[in-house]
PDB file of the backbone (N, CA, C, O) and the ligand in Angstrom, with CONECT records:
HET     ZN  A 101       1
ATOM      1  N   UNK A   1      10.915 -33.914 -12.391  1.00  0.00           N
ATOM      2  CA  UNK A   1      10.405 -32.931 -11.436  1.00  0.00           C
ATOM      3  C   UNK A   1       9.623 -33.644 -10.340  1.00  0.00           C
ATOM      4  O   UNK A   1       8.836 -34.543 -10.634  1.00  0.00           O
ATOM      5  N   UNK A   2       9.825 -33.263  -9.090  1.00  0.00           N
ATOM      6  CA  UNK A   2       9.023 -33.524  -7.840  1.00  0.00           C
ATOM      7  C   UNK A   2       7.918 -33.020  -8.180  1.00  0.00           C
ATOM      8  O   UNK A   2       7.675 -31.922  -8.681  1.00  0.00           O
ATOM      9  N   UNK A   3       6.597 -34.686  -7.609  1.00  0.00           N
ATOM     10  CA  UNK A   3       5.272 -35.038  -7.863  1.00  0.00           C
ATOM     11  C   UNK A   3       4.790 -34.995  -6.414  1.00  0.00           C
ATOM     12  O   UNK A   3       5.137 -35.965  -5.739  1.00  0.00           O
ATOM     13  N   UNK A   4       3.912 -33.874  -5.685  1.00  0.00           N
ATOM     14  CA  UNK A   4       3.118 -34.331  -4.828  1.00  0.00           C
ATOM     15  C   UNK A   4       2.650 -35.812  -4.477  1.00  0.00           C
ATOM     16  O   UNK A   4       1.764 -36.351  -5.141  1.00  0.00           O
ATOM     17  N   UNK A   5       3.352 -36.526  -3.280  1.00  0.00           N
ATOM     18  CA  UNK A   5       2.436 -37.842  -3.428  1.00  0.00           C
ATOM     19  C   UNK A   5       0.685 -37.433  -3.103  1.00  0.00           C
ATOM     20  O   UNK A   5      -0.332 -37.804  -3.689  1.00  0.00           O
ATOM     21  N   UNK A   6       0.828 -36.754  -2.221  1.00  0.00           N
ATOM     22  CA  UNK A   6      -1.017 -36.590  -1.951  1.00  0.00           C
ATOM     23  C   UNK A   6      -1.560 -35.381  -1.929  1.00  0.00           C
ATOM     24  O   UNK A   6      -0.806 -34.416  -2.063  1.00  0.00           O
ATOM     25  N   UNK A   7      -2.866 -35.190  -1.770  1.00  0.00           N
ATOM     26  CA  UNK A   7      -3.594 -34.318  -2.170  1.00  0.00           C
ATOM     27  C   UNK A   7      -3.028 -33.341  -0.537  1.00  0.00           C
ATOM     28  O   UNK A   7      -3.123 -33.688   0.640  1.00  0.00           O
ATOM     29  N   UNK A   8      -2.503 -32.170  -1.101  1.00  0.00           N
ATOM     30  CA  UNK A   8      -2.938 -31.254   0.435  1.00  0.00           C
ATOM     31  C   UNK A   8      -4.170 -30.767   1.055  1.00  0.00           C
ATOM     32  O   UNK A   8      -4.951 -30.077   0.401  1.00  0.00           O
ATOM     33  N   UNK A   9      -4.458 -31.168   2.611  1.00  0.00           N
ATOM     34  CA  UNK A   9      -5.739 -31.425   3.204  1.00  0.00           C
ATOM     35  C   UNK A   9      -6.101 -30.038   3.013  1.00  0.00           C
ATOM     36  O   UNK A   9      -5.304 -29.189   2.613  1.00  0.00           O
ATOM     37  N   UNK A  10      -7.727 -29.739   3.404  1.00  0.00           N
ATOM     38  CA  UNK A  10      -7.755 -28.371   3.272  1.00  0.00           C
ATOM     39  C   UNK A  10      -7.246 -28.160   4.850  1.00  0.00           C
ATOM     40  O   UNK A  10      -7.265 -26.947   5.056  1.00  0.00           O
ATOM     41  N   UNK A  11      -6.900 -28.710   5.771  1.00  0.00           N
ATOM     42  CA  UNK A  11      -6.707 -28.183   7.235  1.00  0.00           C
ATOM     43  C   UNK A  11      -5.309 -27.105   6.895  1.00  0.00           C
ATOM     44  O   UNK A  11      -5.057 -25.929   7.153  1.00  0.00           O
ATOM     45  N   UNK A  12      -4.679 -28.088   6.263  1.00  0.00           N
ATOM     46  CA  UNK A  12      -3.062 -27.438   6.114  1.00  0.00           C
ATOM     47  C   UNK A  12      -3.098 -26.495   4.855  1.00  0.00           C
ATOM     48  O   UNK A  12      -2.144 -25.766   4.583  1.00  0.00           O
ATOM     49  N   UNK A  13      -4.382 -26.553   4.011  1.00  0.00           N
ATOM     50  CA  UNK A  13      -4.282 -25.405   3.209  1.00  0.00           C
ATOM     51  C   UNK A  13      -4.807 -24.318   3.675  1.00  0.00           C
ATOM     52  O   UNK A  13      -4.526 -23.272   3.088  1.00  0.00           O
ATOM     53  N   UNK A  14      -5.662 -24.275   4.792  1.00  0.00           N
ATOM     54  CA  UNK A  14      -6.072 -23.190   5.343  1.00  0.00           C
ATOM     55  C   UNK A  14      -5.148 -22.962   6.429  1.00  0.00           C
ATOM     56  O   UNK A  14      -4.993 -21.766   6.679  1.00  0.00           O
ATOM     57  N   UNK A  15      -4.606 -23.624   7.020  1.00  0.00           N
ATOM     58  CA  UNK A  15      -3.365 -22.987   8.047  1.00  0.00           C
ATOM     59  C   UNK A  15      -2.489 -22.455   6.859  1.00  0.00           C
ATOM     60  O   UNK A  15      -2.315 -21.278   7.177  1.00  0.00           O
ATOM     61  N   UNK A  16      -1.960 -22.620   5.890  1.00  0.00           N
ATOM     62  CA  UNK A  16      -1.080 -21.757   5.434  1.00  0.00           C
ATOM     63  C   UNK A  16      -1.507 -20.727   5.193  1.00  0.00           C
ATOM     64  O   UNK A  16      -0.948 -19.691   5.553  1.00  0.00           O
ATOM     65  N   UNK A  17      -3.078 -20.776   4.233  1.00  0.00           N
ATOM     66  CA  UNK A  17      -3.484 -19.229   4.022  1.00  0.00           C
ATOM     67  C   UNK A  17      -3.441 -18.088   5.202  1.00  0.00           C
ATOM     68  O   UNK A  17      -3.109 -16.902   5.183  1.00  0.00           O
ATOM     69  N   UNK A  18      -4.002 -19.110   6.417  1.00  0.00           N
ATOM     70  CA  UNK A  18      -3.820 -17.949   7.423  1.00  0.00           C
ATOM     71  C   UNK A  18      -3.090 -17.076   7.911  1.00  0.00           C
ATOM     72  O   UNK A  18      -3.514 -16.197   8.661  1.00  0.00           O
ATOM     73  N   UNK A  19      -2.092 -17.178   7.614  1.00  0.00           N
ATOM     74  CA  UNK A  19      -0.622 -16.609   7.653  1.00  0.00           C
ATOM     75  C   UNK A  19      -0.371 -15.483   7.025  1.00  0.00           C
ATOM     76  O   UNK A  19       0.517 -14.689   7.337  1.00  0.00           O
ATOM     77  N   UNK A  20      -1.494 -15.321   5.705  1.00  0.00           N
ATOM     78  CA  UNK A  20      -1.251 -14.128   4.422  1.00  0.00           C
ATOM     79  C   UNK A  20      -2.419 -13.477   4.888  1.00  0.00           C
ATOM     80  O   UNK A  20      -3.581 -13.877   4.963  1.00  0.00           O
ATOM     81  N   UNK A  21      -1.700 -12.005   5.295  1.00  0.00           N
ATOM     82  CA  UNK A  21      -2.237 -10.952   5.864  1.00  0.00           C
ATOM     83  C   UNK A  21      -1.768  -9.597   4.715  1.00  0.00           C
ATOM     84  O   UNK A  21      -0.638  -9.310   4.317  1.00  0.00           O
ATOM     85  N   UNK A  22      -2.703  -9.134   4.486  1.00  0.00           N
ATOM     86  CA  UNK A  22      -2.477  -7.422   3.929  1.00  0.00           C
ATOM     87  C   UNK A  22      -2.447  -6.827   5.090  1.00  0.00           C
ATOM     88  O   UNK A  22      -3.036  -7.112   6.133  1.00  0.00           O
ATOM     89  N   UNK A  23      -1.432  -5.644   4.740  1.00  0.00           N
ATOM     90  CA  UNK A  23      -0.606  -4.786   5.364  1.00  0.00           C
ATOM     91  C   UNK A  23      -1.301  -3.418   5.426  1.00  0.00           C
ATOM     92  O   UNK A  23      -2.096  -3.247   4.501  1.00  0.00           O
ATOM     93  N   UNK A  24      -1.211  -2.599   6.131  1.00  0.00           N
ATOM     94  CA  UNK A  24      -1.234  -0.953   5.966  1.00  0.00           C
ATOM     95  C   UNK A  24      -0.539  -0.578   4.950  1.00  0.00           C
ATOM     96  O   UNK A  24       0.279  -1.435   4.618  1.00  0.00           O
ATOM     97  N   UNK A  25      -0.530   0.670   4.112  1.00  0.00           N
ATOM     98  CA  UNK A  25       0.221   1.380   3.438  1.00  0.00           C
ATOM     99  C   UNK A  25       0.821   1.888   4.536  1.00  0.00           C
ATOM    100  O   UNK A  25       0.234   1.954   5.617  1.00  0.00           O
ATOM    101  N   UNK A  26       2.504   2.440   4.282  1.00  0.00           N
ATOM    102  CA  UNK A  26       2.872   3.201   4.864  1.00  0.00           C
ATOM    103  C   UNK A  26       3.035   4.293   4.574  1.00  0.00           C
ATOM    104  O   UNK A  26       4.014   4.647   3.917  1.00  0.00           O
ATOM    105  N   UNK A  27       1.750   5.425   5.159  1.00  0.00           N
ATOM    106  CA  UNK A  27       2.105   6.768   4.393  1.00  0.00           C
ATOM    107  C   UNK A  27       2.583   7.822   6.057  1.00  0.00           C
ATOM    108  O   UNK A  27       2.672   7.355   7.192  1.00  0.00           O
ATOM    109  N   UNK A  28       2.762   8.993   5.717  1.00  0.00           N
ATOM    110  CA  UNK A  28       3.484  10.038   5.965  1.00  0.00           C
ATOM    111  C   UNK A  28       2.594  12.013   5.847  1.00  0.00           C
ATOM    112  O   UNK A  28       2.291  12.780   4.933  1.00  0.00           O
ATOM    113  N   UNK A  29       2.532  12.017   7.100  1.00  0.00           N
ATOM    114  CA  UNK A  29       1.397  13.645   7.004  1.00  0.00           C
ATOM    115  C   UNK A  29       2.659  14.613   6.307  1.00  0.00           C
ATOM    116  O   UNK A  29       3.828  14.730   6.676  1.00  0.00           O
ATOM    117  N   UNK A  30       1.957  15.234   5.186  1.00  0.00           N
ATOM    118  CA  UNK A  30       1.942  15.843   4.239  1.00  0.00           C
ATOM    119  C   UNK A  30       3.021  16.808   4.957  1.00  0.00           C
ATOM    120  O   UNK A  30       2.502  16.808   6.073  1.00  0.00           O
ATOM    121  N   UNK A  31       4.161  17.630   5.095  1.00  0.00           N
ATOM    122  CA  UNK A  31       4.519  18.971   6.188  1.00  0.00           C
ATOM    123  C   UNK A  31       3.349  20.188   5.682  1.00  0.00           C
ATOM    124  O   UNK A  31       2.774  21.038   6.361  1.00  0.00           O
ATOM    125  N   UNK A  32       3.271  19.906   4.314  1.00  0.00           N
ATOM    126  CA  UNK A  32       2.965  21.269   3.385  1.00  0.00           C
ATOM    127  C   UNK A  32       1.050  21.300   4.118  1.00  0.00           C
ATOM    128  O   UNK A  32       0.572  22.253   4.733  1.00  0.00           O
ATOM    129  N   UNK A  33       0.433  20.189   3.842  1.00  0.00           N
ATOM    130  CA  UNK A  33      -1.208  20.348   4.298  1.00  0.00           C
ATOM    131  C   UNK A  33      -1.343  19.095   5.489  1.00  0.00           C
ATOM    132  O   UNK A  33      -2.177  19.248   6.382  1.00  0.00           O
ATOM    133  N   UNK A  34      -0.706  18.171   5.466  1.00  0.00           N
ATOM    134  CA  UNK A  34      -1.164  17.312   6.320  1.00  0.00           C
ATOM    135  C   UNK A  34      -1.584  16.400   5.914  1.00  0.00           C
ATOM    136  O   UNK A  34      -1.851  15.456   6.657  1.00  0.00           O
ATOM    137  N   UNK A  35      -1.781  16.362   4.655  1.00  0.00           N
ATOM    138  CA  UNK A  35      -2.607  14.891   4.469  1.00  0.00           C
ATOM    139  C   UNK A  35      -2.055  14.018   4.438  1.00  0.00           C
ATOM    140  O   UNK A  35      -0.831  14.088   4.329  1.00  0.00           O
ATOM    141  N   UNK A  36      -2.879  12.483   4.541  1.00  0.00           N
ATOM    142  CA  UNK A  36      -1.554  11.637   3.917  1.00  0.00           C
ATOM    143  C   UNK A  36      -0.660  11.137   2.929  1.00  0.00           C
ATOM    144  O   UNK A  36      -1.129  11.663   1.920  1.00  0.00           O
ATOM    145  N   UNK A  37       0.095  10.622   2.640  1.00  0.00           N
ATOM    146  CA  UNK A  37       0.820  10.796   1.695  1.00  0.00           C
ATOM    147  C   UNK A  37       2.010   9.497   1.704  1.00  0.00           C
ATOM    148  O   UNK A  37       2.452   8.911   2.692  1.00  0.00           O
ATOM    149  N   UNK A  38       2.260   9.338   0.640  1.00  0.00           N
ATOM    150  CA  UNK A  38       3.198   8.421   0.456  1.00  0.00           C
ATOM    151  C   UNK A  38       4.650   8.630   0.814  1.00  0.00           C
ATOM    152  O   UNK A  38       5.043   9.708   0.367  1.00  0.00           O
ATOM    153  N   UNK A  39       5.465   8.042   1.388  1.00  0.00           N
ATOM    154  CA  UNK A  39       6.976   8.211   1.532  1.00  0.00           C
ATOM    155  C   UNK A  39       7.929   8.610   0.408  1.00  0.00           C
ATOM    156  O   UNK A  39       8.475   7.618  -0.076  1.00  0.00           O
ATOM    157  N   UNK A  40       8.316   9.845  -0.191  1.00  0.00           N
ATOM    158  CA  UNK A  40       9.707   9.589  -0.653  1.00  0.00           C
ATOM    159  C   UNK A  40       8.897   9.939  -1.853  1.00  0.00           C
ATOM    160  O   UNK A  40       9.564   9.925  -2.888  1.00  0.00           O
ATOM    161  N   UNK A  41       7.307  10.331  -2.035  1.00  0.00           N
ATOM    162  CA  UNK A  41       6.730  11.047  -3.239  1.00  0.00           C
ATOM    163  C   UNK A  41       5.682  12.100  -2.807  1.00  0.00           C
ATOM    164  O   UNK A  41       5.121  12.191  -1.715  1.00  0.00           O
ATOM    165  N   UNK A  42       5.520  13.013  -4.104  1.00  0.00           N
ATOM    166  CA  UNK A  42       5.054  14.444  -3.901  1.00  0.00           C
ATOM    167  C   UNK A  42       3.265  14.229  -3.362  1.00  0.00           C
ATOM    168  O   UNK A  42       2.451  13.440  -3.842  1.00  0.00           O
ATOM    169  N   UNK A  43       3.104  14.984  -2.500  1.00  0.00           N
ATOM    170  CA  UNK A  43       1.504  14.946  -1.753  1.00  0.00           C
ATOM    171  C   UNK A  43       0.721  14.677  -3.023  1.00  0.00           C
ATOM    172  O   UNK A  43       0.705  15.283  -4.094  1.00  0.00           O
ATOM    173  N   UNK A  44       0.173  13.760  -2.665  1.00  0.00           N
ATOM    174  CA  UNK A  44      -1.349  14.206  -3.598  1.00  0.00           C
ATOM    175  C   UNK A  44      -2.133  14.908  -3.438  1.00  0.00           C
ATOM    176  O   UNK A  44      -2.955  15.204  -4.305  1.00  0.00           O
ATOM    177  N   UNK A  45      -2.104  15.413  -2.199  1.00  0.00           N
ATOM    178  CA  UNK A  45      -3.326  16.668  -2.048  1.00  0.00           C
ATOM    179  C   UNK A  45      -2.734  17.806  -2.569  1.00  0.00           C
ATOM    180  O   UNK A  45      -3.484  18.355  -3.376  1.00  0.00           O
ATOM    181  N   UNK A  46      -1.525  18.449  -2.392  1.00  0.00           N
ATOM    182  CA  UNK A  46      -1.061  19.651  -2.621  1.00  0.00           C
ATOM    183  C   UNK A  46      -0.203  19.671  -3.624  1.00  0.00           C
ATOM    184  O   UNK A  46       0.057  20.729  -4.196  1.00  0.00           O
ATOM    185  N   UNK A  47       0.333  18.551  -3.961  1.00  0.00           N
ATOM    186  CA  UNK A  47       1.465  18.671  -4.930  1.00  0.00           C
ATOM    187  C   UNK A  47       2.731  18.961  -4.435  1.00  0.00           C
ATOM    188  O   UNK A  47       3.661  19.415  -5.102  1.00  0.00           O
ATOM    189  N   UNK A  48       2.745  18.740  -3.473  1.00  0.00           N
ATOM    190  CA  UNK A  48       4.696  19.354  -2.635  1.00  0.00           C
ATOM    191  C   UNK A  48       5.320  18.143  -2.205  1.00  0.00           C
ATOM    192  O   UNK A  48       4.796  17.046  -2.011  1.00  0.00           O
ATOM    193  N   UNK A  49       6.483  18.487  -2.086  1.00  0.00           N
ATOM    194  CA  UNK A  49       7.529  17.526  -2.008  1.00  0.00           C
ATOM    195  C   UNK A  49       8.874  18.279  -1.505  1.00  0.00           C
ATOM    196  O   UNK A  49       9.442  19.141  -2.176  1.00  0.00           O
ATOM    197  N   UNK A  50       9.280  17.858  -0.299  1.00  0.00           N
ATOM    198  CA  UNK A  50      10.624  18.854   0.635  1.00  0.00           C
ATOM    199  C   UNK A  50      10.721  19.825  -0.142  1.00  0.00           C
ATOM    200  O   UNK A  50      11.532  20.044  -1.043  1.00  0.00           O
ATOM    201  N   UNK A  51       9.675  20.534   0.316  1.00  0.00           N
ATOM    202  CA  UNK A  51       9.331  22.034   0.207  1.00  0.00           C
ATOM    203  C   UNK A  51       9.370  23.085  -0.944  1.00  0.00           C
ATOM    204  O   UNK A  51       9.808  24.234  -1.003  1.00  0.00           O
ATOM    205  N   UNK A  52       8.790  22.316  -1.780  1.00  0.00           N
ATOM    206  CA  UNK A  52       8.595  22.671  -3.459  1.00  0.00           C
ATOM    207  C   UNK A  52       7.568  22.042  -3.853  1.00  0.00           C
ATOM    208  O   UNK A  52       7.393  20.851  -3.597  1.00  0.00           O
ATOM    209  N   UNK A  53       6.511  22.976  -4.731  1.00  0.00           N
ATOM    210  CA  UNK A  53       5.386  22.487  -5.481  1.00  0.00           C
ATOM    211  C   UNK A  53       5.932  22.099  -6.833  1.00  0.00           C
ATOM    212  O   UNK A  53       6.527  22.815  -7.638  1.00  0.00           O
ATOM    213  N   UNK A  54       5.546  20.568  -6.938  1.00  0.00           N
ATOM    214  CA  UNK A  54       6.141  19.974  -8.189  1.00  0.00           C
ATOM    215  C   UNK A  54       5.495  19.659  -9.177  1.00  0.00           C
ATOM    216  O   UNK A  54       5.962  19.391 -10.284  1.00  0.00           O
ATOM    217  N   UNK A  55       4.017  19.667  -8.763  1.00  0.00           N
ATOM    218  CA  UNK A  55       3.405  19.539  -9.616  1.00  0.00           C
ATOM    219  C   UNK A  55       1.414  20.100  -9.191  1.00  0.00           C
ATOM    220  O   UNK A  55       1.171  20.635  -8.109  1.00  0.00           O
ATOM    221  N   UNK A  56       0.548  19.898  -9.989  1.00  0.00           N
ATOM    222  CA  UNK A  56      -0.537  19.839  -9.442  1.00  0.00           C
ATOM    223  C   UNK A  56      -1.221  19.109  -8.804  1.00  0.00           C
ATOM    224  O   UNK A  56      -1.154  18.010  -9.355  1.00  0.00           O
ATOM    225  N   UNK A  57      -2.020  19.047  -7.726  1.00  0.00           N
ATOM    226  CA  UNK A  57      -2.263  18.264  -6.916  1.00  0.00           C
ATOM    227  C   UNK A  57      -3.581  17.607  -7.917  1.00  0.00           C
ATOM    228  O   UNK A  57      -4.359  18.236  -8.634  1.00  0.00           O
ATOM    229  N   UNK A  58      -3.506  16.173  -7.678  1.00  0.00           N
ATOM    230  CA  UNK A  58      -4.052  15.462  -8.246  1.00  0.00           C
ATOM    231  C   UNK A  58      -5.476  14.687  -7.686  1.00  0.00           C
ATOM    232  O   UNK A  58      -5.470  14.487  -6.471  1.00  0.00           O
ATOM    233  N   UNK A  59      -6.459  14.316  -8.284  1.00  0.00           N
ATOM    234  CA  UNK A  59      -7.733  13.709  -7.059  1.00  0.00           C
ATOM    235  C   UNK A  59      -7.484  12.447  -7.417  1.00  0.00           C
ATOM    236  O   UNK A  59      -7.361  11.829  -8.474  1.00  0.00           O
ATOM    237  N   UNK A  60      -7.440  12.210  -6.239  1.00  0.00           N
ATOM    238  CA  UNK A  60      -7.052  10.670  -6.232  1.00  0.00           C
ATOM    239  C   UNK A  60      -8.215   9.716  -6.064  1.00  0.00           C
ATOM    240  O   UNK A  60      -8.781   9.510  -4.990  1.00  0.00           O
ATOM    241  N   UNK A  61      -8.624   8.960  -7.615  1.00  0.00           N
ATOM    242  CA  UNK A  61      -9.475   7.648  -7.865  1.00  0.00           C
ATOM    243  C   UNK A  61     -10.246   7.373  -6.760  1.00  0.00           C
ATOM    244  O   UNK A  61     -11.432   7.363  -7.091  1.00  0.00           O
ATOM    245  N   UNK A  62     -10.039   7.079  -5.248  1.00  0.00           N
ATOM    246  CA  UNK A  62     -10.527   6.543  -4.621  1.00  0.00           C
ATOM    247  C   UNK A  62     -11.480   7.661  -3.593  1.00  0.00           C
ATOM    248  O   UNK A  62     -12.460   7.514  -2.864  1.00  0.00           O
ATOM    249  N   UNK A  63     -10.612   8.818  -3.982  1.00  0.00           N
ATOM    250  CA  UNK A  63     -11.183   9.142  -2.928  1.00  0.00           C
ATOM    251  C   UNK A  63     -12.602  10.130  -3.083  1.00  0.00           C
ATOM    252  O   UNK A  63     -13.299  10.058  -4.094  1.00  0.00           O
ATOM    253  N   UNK A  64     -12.855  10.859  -2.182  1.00  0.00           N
ATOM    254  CA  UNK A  64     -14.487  10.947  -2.979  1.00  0.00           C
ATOM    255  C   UNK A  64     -14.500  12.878  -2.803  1.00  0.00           C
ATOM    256  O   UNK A  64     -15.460  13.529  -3.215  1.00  0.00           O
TER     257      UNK A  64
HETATM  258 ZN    ZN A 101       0.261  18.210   0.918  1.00  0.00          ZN2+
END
């Protein structure tokens, strides 16, 4: 197996980190209330999903 000959500097270990960025979620206003909401799953605020309540709307961990 390929052995690093040398130590990587921190210059070039911090230029690579710089590169790794977190993203936005991509969410989607609710049709049913508006809130936001995830793509392609049922609101968490209301519980709907293309235009059917599927379930109960759930409180979501984070929010207050
Ligand atoms: Zn909703």
């Amino acid at each position: 197996m390929a052995l690093p000959k040398y130590k990587t500097s921190r210059a070039n270990t911090h230029s690579r980190r710089a590169n790794w960025k977190a993203t936005a979620t991509a969410t989607v206003s609710c049709p049913n209330c508006g809130a936001p909401a995830l793509p392609h799953v049922a609101c968490p605020s209301c519980g709907s999903f293309r235009g059917r309540i599927y379930r109960e709307a759930i409180r979501h961990p984070h929010a207050k």
